[in-house]
C-alpha positions, -999 to +999 in steps of 0.1 A: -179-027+144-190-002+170-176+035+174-147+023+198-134-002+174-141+029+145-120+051+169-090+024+171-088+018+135-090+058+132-061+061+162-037+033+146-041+045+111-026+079+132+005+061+144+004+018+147+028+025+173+004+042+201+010+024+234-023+002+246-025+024+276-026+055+253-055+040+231-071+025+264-073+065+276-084+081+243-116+055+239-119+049+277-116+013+285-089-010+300-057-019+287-068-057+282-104-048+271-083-025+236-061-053+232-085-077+232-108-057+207-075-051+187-068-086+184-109-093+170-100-067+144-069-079+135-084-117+134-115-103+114-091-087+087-100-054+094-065-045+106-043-062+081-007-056+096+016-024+107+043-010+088+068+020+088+064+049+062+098+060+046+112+085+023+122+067-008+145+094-020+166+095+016+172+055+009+183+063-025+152+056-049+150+088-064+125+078-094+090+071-088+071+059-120+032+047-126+031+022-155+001+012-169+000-022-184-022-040-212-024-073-207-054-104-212-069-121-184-055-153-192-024-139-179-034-128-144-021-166-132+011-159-140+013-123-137+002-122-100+030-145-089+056-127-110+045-091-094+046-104-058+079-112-063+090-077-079+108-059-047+105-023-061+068-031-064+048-006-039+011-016-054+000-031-082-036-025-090-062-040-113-080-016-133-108-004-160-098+012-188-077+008-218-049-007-197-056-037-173-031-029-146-013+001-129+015-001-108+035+020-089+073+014-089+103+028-070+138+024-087+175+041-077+178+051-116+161+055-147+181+028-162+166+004-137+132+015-143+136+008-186+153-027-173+123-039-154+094-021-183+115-045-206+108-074-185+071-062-181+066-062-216+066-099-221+030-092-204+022-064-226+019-032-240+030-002-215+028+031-206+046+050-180+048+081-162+075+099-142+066+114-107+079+147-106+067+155-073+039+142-050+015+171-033-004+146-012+012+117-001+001+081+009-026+086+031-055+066+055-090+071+044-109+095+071-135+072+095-162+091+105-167+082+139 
């Protein structure tokens, strides 16, 4: 990766929905020379797809919960599957620590939220913490071009 394709990745992390000919101005090259270099990072994995950011609380998820889970390795083969398929999901992460996972859930009531620890605890012990409020949302990492 050179600095244009640096600049790119820095410009679509921005907004995914800049036009090409915007991109093409802002690192100087043609339209079909940014898509094409687009495409190689896409290809390449760097850019690994383009999505919307919402407000969970405007659609009606008003609580937000981290929940920590113990579980053994052994169980990672079905656990992976079974978290895929969890639609109030938003990351599930594999951790150090005293617990082995951490995932981030968004759920329209608290009574969903106990509903779907009770179905997590077949995996393991939890722990779980209530977002109040989030200072510093979801955010790119800064490239330094």
């Amino acid at each position: 990766m050179d600095k244009i394709d640096l600049k790119l990745v820095k410009l679509l992390q921005e907004n995914s929905r800049y036009s090409l000919k915007h991109l093409a101005e802002e690192v100087y090259l043609s339209t079909p020379a940014v898509s094409a270099r687009i495409l190689k990072l896409e290809e390449e994995g760097i850019i690994t797809g383009y999505t919307a950011q919402v407000d969970y609380l405007k659609l009606g998820y008003n609580i937000k919960a981290f929940i920590n889970l113990k579980m053994t390795p052994q169980q990672k083969p079905e656990f992976y599957p079974f978290i895929k398929a969890c639609p109030n999901v938003i990351e599930c992460n594999c951790v150090t620590g005293a617990y082995s996972m951490l995932i981030e859930v968004a759920f329209r009531t608290t009574m969903e939220l106990d509903e779907f620890i009770g179905v997590l605890q077949r995996f393991g012990d939890t722990d779980t913490q209530i977002v109040f409020s989030t200072p510093v949302e979801h955010r790119s990492i800064d490239i330094s071009l």
